[in-house]
BANU-489835 format. One record per residue (C-alpha): residue in one letter; chain; residue number from 1; y, z, x. Coordinates in steps of 0.02 Angstrom, whole numbers, plus 50000, padded with zeros to 5 digits. Example, Ala and Ser with C-alpha at 12.3 -4.5 7.8 and 13.67 -1.06 7.14 Angstrom:
# BANU-489835
[atom a, A, 1, [49775, 50390, 50615]]
[atom s, A, 2, [49947, 50357, 50684]]
# end
This chain:
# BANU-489835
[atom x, A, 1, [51377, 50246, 49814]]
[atom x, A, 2, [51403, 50429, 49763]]
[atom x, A, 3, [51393, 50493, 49919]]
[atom x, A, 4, [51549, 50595, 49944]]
[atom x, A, 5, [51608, 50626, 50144]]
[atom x, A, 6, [51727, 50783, 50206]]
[atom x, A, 7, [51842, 50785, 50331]]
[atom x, A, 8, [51996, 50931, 50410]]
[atom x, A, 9, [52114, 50787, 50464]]
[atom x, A, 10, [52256, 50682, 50359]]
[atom x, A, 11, [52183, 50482, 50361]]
[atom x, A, 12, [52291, 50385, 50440]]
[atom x, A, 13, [52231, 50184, 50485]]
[atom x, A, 14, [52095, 50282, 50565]]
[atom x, A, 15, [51989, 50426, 50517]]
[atom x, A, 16, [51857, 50541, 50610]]
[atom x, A, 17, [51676, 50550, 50536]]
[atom x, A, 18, [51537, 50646, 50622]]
[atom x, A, 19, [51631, 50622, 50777]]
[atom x, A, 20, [51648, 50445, 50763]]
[atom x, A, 21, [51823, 50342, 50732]]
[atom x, A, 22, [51818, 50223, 50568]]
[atom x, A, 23, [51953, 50118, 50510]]
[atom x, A, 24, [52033, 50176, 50334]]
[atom x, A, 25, [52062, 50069, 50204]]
[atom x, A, 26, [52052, 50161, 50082]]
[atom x, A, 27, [52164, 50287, 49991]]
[atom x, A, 28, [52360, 50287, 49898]]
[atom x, A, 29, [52497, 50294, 50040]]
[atom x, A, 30, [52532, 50133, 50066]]
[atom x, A, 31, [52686, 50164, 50152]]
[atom x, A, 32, [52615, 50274, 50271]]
[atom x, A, 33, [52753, 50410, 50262]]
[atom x, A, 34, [52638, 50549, 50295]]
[atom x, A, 35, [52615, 50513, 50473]]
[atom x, A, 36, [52782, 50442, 50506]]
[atom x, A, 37, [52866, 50545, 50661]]
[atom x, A, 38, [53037, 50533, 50596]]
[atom x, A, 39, [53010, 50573, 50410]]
[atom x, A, 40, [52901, 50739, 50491]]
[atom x, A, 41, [53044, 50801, 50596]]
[atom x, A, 42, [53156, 50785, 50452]]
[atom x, A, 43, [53026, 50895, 50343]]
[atom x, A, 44, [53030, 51021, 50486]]
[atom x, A, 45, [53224, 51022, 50458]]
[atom x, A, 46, [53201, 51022, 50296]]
[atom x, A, 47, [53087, 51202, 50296]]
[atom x, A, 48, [53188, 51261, 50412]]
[atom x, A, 49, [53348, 51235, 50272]]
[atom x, A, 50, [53254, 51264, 50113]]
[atom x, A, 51, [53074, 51336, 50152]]
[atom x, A, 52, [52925, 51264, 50089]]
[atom x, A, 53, [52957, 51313, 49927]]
[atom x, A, 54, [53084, 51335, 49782]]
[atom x, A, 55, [52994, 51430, 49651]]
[atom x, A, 56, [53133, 51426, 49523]]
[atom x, A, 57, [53161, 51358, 49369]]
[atom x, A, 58, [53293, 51188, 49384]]
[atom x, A, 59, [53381, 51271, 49226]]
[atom x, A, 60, [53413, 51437, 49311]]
[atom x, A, 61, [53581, 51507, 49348]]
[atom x, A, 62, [53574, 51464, 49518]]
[atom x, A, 63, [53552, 51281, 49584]]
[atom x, A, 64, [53502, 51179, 49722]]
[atom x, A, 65, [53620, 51028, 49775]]
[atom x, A, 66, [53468, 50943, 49843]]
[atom x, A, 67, [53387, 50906, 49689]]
[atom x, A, 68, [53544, 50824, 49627]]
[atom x, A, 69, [53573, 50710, 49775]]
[atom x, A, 70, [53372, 50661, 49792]]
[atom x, A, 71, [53370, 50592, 49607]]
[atom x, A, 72, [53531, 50503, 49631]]
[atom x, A, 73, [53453, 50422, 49775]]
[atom x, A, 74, [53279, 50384, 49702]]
[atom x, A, 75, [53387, 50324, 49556]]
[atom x, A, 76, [53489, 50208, 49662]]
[atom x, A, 77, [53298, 50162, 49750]]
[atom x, A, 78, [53228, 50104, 49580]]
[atom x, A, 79, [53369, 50013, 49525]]
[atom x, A, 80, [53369, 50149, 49376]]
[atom x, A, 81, [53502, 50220, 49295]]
[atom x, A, 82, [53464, 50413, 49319]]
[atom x, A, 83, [53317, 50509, 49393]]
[atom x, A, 84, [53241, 50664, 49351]]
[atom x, A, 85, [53095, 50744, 49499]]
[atom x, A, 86, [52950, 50853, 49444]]
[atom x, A, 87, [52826, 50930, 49521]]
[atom x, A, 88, [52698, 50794, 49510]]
[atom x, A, 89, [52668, 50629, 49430]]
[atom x, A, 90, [52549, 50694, 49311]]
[atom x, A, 91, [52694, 50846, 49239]]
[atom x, A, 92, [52828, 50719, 49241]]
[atom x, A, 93, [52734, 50599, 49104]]
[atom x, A, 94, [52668, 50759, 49015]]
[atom x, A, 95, [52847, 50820, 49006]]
[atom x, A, 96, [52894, 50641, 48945]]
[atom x, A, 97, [52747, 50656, 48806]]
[atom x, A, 98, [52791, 50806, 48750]]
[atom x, A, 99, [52958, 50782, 48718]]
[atom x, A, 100, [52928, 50606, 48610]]
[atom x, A, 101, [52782, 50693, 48536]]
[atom x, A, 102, [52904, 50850, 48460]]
[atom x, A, 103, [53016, 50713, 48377]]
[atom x, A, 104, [52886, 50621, 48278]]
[atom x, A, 105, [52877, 50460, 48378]]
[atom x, A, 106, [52691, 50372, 48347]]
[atom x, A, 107, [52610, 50308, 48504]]
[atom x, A, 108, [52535, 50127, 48527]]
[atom x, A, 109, [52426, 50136, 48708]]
[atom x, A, 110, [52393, 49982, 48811]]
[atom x, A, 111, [52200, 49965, 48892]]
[atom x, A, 112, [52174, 50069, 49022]]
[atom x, A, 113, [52339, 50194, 49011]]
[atom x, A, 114, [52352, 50330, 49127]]
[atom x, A, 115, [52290, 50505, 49114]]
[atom x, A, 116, [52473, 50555, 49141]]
[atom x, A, 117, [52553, 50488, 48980]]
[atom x, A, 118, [52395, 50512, 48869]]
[atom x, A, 119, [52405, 50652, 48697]]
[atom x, A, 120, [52260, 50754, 48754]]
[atom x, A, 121, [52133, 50789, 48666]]
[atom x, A, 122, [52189, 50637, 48528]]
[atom x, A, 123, [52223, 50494, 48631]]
[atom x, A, 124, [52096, 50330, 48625]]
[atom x, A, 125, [52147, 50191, 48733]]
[atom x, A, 126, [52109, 50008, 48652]]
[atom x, A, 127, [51981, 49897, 48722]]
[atom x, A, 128, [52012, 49734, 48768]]
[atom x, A, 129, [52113, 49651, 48882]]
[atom x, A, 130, [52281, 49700, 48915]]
[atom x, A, 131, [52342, 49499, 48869]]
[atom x, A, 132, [52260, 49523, 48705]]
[atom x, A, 133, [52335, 49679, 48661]]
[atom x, A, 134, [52516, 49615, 48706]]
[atom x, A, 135, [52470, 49459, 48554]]
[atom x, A, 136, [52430, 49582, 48448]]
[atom x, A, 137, [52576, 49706, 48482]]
[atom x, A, 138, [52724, 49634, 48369]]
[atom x, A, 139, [52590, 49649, 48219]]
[atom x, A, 140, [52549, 49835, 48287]]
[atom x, A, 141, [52703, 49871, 48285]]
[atom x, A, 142, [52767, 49841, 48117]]
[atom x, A, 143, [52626, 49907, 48033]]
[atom x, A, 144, [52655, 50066, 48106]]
[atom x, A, 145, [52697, 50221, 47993]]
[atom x, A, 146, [52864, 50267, 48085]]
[atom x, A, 147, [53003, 50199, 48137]]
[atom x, A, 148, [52998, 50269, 48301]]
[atom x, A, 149, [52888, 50190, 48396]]
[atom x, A, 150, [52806, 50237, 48604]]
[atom x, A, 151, [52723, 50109, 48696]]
[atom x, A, 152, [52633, 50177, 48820]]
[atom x, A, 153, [52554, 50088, 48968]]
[atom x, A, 154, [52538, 50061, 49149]]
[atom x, A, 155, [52657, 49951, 49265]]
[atom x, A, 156, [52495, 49852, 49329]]
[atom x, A, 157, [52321, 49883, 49349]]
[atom x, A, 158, [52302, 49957, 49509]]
[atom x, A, 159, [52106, 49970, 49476]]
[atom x, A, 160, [52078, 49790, 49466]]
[atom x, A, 161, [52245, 49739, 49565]]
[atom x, A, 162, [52308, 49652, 49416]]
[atom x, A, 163, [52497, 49606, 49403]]
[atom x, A, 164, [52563, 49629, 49201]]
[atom x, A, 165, [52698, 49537, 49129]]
[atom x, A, 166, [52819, 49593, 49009]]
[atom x, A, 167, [52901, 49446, 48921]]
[atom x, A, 168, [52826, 49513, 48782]]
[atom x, A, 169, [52951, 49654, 48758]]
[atom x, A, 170, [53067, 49488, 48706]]
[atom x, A, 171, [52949, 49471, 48560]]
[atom x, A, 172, [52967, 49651, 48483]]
[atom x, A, 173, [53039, 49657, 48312]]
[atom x, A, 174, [53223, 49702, 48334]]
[atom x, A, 175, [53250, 49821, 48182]]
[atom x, A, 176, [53120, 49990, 48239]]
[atom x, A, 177, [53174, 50109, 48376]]
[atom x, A, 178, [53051, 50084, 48524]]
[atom x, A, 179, [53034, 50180, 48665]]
[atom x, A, 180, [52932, 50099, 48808]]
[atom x, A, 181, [52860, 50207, 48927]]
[atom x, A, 182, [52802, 50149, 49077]]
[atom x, A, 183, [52682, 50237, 49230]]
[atom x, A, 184, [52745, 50171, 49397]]
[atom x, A, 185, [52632, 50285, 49491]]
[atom x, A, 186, [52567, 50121, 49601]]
[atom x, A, 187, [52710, 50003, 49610]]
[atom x, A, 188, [52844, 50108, 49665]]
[atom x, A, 189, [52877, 50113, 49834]]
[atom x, A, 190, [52786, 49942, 49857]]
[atom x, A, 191, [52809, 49815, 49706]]
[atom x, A, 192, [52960, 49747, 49640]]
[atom x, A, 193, [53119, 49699, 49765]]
[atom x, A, 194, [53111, 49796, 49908]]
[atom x, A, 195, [52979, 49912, 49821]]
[atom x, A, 196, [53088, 49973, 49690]]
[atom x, A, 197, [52954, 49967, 49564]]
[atom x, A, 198, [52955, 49861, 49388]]
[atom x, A, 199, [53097, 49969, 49306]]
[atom x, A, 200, [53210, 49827, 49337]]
[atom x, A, 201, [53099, 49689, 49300]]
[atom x, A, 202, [53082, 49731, 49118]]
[atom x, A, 203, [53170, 49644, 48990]]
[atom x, A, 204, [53331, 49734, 48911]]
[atom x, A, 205, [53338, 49751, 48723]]
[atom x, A, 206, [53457, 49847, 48647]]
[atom x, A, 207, [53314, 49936, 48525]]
[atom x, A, 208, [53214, 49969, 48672]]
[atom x, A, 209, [53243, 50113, 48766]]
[atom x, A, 210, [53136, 50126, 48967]]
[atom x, A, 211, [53073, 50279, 49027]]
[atom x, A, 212, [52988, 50234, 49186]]
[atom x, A, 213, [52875, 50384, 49256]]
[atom x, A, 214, [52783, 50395, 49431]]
[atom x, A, 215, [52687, 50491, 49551]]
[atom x, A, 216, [52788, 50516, 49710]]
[atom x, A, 217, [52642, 50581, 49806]]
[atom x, A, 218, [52578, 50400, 49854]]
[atom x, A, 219, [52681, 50270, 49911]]
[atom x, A, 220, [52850, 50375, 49925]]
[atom x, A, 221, [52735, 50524, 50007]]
[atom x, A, 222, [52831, 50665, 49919]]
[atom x, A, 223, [52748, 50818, 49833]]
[atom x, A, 224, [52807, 50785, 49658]]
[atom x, A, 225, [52844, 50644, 49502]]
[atom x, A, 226, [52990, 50550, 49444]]
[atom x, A, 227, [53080, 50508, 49281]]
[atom x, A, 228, [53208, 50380, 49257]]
[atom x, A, 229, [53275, 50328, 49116]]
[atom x, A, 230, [53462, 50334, 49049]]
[atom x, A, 231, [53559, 50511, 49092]]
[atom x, A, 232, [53567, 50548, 48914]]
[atom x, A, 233, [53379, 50551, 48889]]
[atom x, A, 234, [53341, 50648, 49046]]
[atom x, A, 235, [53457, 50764, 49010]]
[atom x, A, 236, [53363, 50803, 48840]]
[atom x, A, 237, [53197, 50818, 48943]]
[atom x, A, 238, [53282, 50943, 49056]]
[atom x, A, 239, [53329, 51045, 48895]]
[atom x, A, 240, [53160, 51060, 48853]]
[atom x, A, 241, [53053, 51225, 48872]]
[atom x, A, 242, [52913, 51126, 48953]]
[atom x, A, 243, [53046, 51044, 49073]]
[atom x, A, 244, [53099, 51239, 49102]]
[atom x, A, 245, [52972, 51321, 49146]]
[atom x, A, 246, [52906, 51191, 49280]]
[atom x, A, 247, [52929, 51221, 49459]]
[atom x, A, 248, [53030, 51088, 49530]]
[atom x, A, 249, [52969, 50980, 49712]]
[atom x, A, 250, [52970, 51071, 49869]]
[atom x, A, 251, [53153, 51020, 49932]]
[atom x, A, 252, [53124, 51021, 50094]]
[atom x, A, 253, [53032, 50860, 50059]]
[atom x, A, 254, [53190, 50796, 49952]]
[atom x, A, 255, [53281, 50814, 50114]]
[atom x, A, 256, [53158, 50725, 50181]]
[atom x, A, 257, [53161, 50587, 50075]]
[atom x, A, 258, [53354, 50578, 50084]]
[atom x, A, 259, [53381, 50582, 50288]]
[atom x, A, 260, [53232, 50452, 50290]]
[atom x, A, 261, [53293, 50287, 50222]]
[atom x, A, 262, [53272, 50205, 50367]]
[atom x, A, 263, [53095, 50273, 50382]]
[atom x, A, 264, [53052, 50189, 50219]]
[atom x, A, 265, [53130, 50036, 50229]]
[atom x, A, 266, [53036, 49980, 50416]]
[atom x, A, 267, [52873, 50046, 50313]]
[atom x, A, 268, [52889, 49924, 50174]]
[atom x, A, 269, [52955, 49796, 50282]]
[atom x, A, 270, [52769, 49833, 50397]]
[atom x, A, 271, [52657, 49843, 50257]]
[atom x, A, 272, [52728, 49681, 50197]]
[atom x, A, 273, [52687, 49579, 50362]]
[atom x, A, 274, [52524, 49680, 50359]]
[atom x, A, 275, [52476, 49634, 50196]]
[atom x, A, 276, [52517, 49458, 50225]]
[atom x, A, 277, [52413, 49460, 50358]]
[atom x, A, 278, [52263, 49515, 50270]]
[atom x, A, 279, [52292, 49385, 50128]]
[atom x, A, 280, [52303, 49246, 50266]]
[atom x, A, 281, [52131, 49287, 50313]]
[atom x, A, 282, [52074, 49299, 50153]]
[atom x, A, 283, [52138, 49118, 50111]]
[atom x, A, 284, [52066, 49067, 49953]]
[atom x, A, 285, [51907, 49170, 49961]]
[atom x, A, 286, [51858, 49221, 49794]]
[atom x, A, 287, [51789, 49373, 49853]]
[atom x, A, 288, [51940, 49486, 49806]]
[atom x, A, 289, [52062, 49478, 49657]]
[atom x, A, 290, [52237, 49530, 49705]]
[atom x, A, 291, [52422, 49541, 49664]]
[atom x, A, 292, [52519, 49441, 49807]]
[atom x, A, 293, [52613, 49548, 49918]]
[atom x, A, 294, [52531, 49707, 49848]]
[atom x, A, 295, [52433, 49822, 49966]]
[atom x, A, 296, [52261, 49831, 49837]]
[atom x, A, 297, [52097, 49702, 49852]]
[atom x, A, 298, [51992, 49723, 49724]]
[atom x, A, 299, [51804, 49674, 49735]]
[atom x, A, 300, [51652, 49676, 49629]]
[atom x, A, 301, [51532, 49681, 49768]]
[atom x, A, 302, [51511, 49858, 49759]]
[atom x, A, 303, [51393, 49836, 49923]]
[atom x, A, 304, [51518, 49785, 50005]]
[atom x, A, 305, [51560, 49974, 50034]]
[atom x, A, 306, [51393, 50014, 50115]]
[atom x, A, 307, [51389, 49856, 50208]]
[atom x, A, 308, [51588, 49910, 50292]]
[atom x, A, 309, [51518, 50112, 50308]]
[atom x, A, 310, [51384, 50041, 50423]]
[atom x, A, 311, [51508, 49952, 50530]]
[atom x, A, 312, [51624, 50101, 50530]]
[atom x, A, 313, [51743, 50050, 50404]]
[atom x, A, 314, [51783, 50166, 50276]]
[atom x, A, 315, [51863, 50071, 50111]]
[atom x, A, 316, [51891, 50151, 49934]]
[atom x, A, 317, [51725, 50129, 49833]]
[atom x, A, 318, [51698, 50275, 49695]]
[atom x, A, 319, [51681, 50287, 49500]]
[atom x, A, 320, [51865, 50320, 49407]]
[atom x, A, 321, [51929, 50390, 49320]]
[atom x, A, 322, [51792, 50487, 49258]]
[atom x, A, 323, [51605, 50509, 49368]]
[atom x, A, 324, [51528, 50403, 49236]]
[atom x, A, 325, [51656, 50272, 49249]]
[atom x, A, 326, [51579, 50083, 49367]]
[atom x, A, 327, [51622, 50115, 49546]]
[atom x, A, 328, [51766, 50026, 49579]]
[atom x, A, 329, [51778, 49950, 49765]]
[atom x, A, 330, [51951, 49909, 49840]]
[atom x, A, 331, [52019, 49866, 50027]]
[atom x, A, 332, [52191, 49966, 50032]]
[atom x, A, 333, [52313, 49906, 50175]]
[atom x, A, 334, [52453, 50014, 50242]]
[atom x, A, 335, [52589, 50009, 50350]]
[atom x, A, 336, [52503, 50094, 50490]]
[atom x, A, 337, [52376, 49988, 50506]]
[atom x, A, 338, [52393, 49860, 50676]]
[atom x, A, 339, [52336, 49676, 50655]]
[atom x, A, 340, [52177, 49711, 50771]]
[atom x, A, 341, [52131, 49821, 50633]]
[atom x, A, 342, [52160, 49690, 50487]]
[atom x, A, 343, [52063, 49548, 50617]]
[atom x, A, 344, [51928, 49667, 50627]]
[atom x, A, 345, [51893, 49710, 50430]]
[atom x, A, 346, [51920, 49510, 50415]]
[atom x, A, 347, [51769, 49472, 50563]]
[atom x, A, 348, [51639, 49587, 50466]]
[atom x, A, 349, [51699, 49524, 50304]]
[atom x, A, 350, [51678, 49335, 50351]]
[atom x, A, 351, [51535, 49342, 50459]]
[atom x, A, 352, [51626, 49329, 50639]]
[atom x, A, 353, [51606, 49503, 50709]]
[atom x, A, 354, [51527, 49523, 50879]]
# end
């Protein structure tokens, strides 16, 4: 299960191993962007506009329109009220922590957190499961020792494909300032309407202020991280040294992003019907847990990676987040993948392959 394999070539529904052709399942671009024709072309226009890099500060004297019109876009994407891009998904939530961290604001973590939005070194995640820390939360809540409170957690539990709910934001006392901060890293793109992510599927409260963070390097295939939250907010991130002295996302990929609407809405619209698909030959088995609609299976048959290997199917099976972490073992569908592909994973896993 350790056993690590190298390859020179981007995986696409297939990839090349020792020569031989295996279908991928594996991996975090669902959407497939990467190897989309028209979103590449646009790139190349992009480079040949921008470069392939922009190794400025965003606060310098001299600005970029592109930045400006990519984060109104993504903003408009994730039903959001403002956006702010970053470098990666990891720098965006740092730059979030940071910030909340210089005014005082105490952190409550939900299980299993991401890396992104942790307080390194001091950060211990709860045990537990997530519905038991959400009873529990009101009480945590108002025994902490501030008034300003973060709650930091995932959007859902890509891991284990497990879908979170968050009526209980309607339960949080009303009189403490609470920021709720959010990693969309796996939903956006794919989850929510039209894969706008769970920024608009959270409960308002007017105590509660949303910043939503994310990884744009999977789903949205883009070089770089995302903040939204509400202008005024982002525009105190911006102010901040850390903010300052990041360097921003390529823009030739923001160009990218903004000529290729089109691209990304027939990609959602494929991995849908692909997904789908895969769940209709699935049926009722209770051999993977799963959110409907979303591209992740989750099994604990770990052998069931060895077992696909042999057959040339290559699916996600290693242990994460850290090497002495379980192996986790997940099918991942994308939008390139044809429905011979999805009947063949489904003969081998349900004994009908000749």
């Amino acid at each position: 299960m350790d056993t690590h394999y190298s390859i020179d070539h981007l995986p696409g529904r297939t990839i090349d191993l020792d020569g031989q052709d295996y279908l991928f399942f594996s991996g975090t671009s669902y959407l497939g962007i990467s190897q989309d024709p028209t979103f590449r072309s646009l790139l190349a226009e992009g480079m040949a506009r921008y470069g392939t890099v922009f190794g400025s500060s965003r606060n310098g004297n001299l600005q970029l329109r592109i930045y400006e019109e990519a984060e109104s876009r993504l903003a408009a994407f994730a039903r959001a009220e403002a956006a702010l891009t970053l470098s990666s998904g990891m720098l965006a939530g740092q730059a979030v922590v940071n910030w909340l961290k210089g005014q005082g604001f105490e952190f409550i973590y939900a299980p299993n957190a991401h890396p992104a939005i942790w307080q390194e070194p001091t950060t211990r995640l709860p045990t537990g499961s997530f519905d038991d820390w959400t009873r529990q939360l009101p009480e945590l809540v108002a025994a902490a020792a501030t008034p300003h409170i973060v709650i930091a957690l995932n959007a859902l539990d890509a891991l284990f494909s497990v879908a979170y709910s968050f009526d209980w934001v309607n339960q949080l006392p009303g009189n403490q300032a609470i920021t709720l901060l959010v990693d969309d890293s796996h939903g956006l793109g794919v989850s929510g309407p039209e894969g706008s992510g769970i920024g608009s599927q959270i409960p308002k409260r007017p105590n509660v202020r949303l910043i939503v963070t994310a990884s744009l390097a999977k789903a949205m295939g883009l070089p770089g991280g995302v903040i939204f939250s509400d202008p005024q907010t982002l525009s105190a991130i911006r102010r901040t040294a850390f903010f300052g002295a990041c360097s921003p996302t390529p823009p030739a990929y923001l160009y990218a992003f903004c000529q290729a609407q089109g691209s990304y809405h027939a990609a959602f619209n494929q991995l849908l019907e692909n997904i789908r698909l895969f769940e209709k030959r699935v049926g009722t088995s209770d051999l993977f847990q799963h959110i409907p609609d979303y591209p992740v299976f989750y099994t604990d048959q770990d052998r069931l990676y060895s077992y696909l290997l042999a057959n040339r199917i290559f699916v996600y099976s290693f242990a994460y987040p850290t090497p002495t972490d379980k192996p986790n073992t997940r099918i991942v569908i994308n939008a390139l993948h044809r429905p011979e592909d999805i009947e063949r994973l489904g003969d081998y896993l349900y004994g009908k392959a000749r």
